[in-house]
VEXVEXPA-425477 format. One record per atom (N, C-alpha, C, O): residue in one letter; x, y, z. Coordinates in pm, whole numbers, plus 50000, padded with zeros to 5 digits. Example, Ala and Ser with C-alpha at 12.3 -4.5 7.8 and 13.67 -1.06 7.14 Angstrom:
A513194943150780 A512304955050780 A513204967050780 A514244966850846 S512854977550708 S513674989450714 S512905000350787 S513415011450804 
***
This chain:
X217535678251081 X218975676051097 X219305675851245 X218755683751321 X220265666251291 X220345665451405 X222265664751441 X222975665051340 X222805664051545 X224425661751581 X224135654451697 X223285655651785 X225295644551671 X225415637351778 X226795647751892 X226495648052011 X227565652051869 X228135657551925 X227555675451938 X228225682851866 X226635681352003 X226125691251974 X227565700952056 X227775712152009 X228185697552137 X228745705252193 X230225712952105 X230755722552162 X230755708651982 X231535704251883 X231465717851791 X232325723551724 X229935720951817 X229715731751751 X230145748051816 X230045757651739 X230525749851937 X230725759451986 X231945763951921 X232185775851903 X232925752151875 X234165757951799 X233815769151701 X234685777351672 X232495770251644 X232415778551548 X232245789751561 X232055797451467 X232305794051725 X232445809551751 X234175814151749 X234585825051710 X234975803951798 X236215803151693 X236715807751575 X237585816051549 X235915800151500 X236105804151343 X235545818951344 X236385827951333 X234645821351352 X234045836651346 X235105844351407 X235305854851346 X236005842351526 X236855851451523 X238165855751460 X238785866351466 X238475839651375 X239395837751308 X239085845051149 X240025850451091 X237965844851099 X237365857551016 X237975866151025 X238845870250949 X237535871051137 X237115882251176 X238865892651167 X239015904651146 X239855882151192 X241005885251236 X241805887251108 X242695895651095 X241295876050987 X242025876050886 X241585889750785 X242265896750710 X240175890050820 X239535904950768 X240295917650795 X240685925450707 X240475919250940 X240975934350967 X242735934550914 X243475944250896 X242965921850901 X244825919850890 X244885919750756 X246045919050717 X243945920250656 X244325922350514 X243595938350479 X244215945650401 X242495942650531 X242545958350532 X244025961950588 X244695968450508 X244555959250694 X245875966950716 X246875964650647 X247865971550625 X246525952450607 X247915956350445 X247615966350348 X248535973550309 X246195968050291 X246305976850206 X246425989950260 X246385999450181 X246565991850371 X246196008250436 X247826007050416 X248326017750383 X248575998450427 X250705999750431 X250795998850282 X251626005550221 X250245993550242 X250345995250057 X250026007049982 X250616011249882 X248566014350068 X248646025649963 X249666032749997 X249756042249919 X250666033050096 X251546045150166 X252946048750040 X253836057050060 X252806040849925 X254256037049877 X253686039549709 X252496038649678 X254476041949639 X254366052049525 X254126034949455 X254206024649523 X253816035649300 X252736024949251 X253906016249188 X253736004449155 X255026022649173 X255896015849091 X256716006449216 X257205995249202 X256676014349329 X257466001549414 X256725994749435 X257435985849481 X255405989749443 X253995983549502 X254525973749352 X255105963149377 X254325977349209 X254385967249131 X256035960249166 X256255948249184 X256925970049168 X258155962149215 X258125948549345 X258795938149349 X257195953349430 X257545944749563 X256575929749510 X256805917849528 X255545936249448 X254825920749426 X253855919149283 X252635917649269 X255185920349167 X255235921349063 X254845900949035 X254295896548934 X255265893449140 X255485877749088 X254375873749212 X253905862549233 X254105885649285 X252695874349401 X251275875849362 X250715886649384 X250805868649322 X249555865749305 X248255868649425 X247765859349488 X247755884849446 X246805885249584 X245385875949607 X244735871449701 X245325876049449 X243935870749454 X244105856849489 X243215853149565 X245095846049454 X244815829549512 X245275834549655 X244555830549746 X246545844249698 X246395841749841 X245275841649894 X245075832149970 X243995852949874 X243035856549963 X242145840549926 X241455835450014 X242235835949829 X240995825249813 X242045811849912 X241435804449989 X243005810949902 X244155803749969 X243545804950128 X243305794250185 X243405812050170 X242375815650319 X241425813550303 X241045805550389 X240375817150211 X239145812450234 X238825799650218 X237995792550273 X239855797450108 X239225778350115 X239795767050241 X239415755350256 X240975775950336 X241425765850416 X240425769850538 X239975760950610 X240115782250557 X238835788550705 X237855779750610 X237605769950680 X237215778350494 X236135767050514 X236305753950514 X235355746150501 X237245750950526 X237795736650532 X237735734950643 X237345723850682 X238175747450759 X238125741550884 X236855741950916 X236545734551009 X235875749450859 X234245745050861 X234055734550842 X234295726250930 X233565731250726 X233325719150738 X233975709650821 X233205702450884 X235415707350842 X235765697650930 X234905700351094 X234455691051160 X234855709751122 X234285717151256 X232325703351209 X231815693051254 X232125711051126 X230575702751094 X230555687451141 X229665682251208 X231785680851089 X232545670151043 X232285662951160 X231755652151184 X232715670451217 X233285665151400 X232085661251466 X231735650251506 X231455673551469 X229925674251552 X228995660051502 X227945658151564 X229285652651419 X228195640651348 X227455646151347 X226965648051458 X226885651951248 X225775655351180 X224695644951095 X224885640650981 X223645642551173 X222765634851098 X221595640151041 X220835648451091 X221515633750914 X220645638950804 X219685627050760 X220065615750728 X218255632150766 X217475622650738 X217225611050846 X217535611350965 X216375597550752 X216405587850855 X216475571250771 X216255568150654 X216745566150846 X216425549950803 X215555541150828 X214685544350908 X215515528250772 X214805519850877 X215575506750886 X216135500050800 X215445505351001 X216575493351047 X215485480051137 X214915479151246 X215585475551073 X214885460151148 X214865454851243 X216075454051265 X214275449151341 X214625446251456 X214185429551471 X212995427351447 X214945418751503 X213945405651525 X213915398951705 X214635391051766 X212935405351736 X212785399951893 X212995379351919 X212015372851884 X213735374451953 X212905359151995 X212735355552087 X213385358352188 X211405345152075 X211055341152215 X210445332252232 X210625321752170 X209275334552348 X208165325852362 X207055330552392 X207105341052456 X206005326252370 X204745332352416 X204315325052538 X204015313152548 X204345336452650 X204335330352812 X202965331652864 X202545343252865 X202155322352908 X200775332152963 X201485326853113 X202205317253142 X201125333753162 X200795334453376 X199285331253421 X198535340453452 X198985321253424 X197835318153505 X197835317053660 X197935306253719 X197675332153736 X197475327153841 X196425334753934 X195785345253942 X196705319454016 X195255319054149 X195575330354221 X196615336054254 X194065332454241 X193485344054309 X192355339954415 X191725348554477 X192115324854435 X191325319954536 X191635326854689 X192805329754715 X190775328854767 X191185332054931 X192065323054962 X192975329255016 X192385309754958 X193325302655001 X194625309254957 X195645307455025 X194645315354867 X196205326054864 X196595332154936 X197815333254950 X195555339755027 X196135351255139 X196685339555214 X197395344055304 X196655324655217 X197115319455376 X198605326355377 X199165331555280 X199165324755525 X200845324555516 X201705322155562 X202665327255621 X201055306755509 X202265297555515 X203495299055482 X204475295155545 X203445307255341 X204315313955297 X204935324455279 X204575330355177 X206105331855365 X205935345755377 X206105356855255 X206915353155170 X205515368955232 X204335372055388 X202945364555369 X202125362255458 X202815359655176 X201995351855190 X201675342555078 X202645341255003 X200685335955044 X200965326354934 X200645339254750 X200975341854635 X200225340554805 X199895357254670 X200985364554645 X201395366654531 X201535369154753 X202375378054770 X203675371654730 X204415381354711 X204175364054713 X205075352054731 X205555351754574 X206665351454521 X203785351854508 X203875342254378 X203825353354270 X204105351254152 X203345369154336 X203795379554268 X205255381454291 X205785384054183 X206115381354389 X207155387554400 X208205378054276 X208845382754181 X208055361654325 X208645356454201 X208655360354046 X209575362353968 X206785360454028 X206535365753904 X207045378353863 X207095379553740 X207415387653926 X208085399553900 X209205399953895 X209765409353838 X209865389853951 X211645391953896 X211635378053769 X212665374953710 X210705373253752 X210675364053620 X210515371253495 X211095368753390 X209425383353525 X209275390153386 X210695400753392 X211555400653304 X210715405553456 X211895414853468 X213425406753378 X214245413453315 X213455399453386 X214715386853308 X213865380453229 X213955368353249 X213045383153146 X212805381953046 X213525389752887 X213695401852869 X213805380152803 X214635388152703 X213515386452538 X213835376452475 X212805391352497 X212175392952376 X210835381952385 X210165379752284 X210475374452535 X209305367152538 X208165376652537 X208235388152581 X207265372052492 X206035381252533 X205065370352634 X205005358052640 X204325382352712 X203865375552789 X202365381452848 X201955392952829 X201725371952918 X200305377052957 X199775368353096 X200185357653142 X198685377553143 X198185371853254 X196755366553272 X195775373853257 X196665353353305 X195195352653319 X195255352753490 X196165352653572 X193735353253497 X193595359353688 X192835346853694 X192625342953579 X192155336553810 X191515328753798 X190955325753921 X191925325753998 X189845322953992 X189695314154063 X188345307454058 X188285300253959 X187245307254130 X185825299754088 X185755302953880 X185205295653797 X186515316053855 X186295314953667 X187365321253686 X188005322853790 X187655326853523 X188875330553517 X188865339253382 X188315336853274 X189505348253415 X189565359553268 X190885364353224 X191825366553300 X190885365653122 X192235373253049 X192565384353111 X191725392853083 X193755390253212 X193975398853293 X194975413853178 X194885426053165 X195625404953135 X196885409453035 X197125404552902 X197965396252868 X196315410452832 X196825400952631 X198115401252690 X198525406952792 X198945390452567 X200365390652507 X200805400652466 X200415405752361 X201685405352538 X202595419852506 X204015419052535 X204345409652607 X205185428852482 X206825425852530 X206585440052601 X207605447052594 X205395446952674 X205535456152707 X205395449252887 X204475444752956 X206575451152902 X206915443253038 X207065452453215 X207315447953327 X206795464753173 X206785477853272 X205275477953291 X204695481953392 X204645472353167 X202445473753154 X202535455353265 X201765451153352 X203105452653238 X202935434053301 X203735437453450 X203115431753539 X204605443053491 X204965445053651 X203725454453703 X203265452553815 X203275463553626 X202345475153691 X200545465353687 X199695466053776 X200455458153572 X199115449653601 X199385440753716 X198485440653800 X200665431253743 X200545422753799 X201085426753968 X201245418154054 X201275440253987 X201255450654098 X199725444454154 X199695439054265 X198485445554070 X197335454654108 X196385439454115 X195175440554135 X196875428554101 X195905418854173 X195765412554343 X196625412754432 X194805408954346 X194925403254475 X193375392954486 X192815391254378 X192805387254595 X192205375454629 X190785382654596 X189975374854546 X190405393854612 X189395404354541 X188725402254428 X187525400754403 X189825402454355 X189405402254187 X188025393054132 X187125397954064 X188045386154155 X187215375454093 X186135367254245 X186505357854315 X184945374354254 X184035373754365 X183785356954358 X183675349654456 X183725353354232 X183125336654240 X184675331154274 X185665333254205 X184595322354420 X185505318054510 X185835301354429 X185405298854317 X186585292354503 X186915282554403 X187795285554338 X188115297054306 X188465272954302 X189655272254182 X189535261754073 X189855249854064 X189135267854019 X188705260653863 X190105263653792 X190125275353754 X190915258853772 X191995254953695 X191645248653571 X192355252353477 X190955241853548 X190195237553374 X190205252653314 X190935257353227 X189175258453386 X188865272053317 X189835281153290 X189815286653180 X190845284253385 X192295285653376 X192955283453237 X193365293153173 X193055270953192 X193455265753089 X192895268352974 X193485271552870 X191315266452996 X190475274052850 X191165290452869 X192185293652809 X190775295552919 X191165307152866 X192365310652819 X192165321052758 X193815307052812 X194855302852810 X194955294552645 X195815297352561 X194105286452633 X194215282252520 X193705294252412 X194365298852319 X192655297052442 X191815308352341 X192675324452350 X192225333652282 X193905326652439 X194425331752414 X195905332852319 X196605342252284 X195965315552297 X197145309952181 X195875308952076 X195755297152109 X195215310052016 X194085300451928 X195105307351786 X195425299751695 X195475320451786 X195805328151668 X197445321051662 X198165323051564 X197845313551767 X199395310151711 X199545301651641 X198715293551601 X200855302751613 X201645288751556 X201625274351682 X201395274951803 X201935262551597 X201595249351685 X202695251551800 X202485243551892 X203825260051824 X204985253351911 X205135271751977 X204565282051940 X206275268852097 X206465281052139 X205265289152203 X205025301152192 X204505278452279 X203985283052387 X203665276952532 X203225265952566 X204025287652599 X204485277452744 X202955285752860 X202595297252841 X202345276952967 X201485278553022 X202715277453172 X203635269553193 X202095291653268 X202825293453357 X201705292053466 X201245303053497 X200965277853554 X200055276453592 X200315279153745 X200565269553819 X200265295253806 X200955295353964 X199685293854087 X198985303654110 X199485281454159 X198215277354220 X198895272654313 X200075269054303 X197765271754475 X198075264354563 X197185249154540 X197225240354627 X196525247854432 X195755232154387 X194795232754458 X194025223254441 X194315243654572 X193075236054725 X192035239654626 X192085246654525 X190965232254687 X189845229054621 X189465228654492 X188505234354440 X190215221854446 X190365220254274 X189425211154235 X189075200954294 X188875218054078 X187455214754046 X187745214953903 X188665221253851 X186735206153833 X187055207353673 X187845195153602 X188385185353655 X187775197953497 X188325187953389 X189985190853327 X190265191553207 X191165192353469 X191845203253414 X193165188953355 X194275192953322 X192995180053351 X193775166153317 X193435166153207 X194325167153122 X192125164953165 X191955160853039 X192445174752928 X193105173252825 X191845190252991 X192115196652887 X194025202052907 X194625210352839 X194425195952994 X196015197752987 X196505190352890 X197215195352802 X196155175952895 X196565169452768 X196235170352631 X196865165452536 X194785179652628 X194775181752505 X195425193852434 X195645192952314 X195725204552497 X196745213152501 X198045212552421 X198545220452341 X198565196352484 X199435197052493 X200015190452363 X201155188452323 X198725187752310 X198735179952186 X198725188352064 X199055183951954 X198285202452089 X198275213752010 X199885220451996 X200345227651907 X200475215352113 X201875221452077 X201815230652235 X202605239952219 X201545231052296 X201245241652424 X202015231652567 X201635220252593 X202925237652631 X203865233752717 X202995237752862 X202465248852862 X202895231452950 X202215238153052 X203115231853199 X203265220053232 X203705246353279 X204005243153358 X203095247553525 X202085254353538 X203815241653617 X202825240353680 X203755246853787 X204945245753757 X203455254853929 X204005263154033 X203085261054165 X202135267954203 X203715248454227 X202775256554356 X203055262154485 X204115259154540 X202315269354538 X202855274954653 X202555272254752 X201405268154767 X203325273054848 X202905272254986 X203555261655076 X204615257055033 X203075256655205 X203895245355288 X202655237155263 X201465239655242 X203555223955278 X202665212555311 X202005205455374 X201305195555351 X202415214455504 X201705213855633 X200145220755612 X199105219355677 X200405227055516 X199175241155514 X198865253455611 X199685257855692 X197675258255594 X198015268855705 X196175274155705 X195205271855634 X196365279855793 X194605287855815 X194385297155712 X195365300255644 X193105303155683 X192855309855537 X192285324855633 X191265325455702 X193025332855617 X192855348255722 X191545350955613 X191355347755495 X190885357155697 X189455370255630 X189925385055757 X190045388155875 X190015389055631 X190225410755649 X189015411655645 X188335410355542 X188375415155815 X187225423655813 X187315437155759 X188265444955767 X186055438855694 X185865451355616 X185635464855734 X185655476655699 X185465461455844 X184975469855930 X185745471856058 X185445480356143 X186865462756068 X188025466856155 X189225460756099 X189145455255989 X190525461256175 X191845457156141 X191715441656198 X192495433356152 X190815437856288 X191075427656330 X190915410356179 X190155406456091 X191855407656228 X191625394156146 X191335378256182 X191915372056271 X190475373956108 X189415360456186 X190125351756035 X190915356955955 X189525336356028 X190145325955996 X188945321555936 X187915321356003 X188945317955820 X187915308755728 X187255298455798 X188065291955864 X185805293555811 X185525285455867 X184405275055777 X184145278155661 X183865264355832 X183385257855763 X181625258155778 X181105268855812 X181205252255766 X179305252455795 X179355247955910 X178655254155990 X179845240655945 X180145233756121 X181055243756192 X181585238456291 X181345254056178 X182115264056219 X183585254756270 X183865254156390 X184215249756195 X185755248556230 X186365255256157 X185805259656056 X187285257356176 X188605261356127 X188855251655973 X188825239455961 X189105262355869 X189485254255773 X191385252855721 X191925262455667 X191925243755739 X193365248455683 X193355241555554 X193025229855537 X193855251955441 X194375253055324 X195825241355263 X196945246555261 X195745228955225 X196565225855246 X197095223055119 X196355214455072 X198365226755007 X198425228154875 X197965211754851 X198035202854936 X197375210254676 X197055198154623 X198305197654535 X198475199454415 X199365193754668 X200905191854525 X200515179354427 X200915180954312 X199815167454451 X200025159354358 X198465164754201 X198005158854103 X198335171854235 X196995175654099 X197945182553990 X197955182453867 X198815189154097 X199595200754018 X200265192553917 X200235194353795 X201105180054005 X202245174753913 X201585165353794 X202145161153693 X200385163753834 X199785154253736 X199055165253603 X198655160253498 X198975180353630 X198455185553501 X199955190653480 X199815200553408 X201195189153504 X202325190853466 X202685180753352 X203465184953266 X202265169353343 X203025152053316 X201985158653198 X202485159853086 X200925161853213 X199675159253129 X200215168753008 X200465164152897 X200375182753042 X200795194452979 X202305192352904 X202725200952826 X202965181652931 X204525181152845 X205575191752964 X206735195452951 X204665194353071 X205665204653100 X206405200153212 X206335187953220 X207115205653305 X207735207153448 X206835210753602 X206025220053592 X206915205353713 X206315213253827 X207735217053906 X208865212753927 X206815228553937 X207925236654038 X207115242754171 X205895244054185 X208075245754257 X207125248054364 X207805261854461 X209005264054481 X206815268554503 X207265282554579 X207105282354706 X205965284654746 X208125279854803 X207805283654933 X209075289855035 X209945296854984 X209085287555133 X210035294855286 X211435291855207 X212175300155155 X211625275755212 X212705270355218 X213345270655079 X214435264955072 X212935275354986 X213215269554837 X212385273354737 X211185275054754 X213125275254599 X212625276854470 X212275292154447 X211695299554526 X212795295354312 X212415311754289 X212265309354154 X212365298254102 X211965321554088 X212085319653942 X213115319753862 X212995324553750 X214135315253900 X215535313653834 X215595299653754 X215865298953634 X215325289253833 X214805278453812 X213285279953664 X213405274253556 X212805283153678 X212155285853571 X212485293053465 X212275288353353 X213195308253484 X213805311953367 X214515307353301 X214645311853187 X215415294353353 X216485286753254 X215715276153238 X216455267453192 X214625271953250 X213775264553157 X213445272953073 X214265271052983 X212755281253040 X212215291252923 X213475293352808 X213425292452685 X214545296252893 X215645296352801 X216255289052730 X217035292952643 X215925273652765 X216485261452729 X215485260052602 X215865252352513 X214145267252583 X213505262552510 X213495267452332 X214225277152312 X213005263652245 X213215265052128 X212635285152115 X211515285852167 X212895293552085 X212355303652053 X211955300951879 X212125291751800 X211175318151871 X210385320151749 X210545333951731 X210755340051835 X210495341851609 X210735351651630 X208885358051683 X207925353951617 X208685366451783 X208065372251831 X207165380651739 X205955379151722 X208235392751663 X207815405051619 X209155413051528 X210295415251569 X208655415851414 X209725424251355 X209995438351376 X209325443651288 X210485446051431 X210035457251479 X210715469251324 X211515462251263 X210665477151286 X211095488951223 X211225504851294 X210335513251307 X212315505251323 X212165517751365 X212915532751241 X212965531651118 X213225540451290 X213435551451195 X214535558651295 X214355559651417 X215615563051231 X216945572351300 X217365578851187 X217405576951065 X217725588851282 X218745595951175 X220035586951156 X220555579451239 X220525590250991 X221255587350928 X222705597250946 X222655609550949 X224005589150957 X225605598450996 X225085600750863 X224325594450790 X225785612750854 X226395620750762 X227375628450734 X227465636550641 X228435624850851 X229705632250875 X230645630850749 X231365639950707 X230535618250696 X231565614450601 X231605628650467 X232595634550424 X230555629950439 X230705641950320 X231115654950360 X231515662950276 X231045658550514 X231275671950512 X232465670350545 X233115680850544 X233205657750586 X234765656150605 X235815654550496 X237035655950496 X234525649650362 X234955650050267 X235495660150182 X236555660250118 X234455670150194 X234615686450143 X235545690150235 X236645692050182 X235525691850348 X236425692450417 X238215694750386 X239065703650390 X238055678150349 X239825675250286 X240155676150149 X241215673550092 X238925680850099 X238955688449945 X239355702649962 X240485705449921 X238685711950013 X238795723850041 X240555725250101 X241415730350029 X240845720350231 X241845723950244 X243365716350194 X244425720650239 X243295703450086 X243965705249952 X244305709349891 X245455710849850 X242875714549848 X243465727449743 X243565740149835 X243445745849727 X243645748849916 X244485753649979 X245965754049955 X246585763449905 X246565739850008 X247485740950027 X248295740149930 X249515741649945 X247565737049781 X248195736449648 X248525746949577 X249545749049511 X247495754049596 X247205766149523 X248455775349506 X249015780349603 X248725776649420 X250455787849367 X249955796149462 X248955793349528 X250585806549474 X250575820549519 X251625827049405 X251755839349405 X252195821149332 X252935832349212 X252745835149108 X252305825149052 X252825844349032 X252055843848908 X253055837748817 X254285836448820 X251915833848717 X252535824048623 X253725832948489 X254305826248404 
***
């Protein structure tokens, strides 16, 4: 048993004194009653009835009980009440190649494409969603979940690290992405593909379109300037920082592959969008997601206590009814 108003209940040290008061004030009538010889005692209340008065009090002091109960909402037991989430099933595919640390984009192309991604899931309303990590391969980072505090705290904890085989295989991206819809329904799933496109490898045209033929929406995000920018390496052994280079020792700059992107966009049924200095956040993308057809997600059941105020308000205005009906004279 539970009250929603727990504080409701203190009135009932109240009542206990109101007892308490009506107790000692009807001993002191009889202590003035025995004082008087028996024939004036039947004279004075020959036509009053003592016994409904005294029940005449008790049933209106428990009336104000129960109403006191009444008040406090008292819940009894529990229910189950249904819940229907809708949405979409979102995966996040994103690059984790070294060409992410460049920063071109401030503070950088990673950093950039988490901060978006984190106010995207955050305005999310009943989608579920998941992460694949990717670059030379690519693995399931995050199943599909609406547990969206587990998806800001996973997608906290990546960076250019993760995945030692270098490269951006975006095909592979996509397989895994697919084999993580394999258990859905044909519609109501959208591919969130966030890449700078550099050194893109694989068959990711052909398996976008076949995707897309399954019912699977794939959009495409890229980051960065188009100018490009140098690819930093964090020595492990000081603060100082040096610049990616090639077998001929030059300088390599990172420069996004916007047109691969837009072409596994066209391929996928979906949209390209792009993240950088001047423009674009995930706002722009959330009202695409929103525009789109939902499904219900998940039925949820939970269990609460059940009001139960109504009956003790009921007794309540029974009790002090009859109270107030009740003769006090004898018949």
């Amino acid at each position: 048993m539970n009250f929603r108003f727990q504080w409701v209940l203190y009135f009932l040290l109240l009542h206990l004194l109101v007892w308490l008061f009506f107790f000692l004030k009807n001993n002191k009538k009889e202590l003035i009653f025995s004082s008087i010889s028996e024939k004036n005692h039947n004279l004075l209340s020959f036509k009053i009835n003592f016994k409904f008065i005294f029940w005449k009090r008790i049933l209106f002091l428990a009336g104000l009980f129960f109403l006191t109960i009444s008040a406090s909402g008292p819940q009894i037991g529990t229910r189950i009440k249904p819940i229907e989430r809708k949405g979409v099933d979102l995966v996040i595919a994103l690059d984790t190649s070294s060409s992410m640390d460049s920063d071109d984009v401030t503070p950088s192309r990673l950093k950039k494409s988490k901060f978006e991604i984190a106010r995207l899931i955050q305005n999310l309303k009943g989608d579920r969603v998941a992460i694949i990590v990717f670059a030379g391969t690519s693995h399931l980072y995050l199943p599909l979940t609406t547990d969206y505090e587990a998806a800001l705290l996973f997608l906290n904890q990546i960076d250019t690290k993760m995945i030692p085989t270098q490269g951006t295989s975006i095909s592979s991206a996509l397989n895994t992405a697919i084999s993580a819809f394999q258990d859905d329904p044909e519609k109501f799933k959208v591919l969130l593909l966030v890449s700078d496109g550099e050194d893109h490898e694989g068959e990711a045209l052909e398996i976008a379109n076949n995707a897309s033929k399954v019912g699977m929406i794939i959009n495409t995000i890229g980051v960065g300037s188009k100018l490009g920018s140098l690819v930093p390496i964090q020595s492990a052994k000081s603060n100082e920082r040096s610049f990616k280079r090639n077998k001929q020792g030059n300088l390599i700059t990172s420069i996004p592959n916007e047109k691969v992107l837009q072409e596994i966009a066209e391929a996928g049924k979906g949209k390209s969008f792009w993240f950088s200095n001047n423009g674009g956040s995930y706002k722009t993308i959330l009202a695409e997601i929103d525009n789109l057809e939902k499904k219900v997600i998940s039925t949820h059941e939970y269990s609460e206590y059940e009001d139960r105020y109504q009956i003790f308000g009921l007794l309540s205005f029974i009790l002090i009814l009859i109270s107030l009906t009740l003769p006090t004279r004898k018949i």
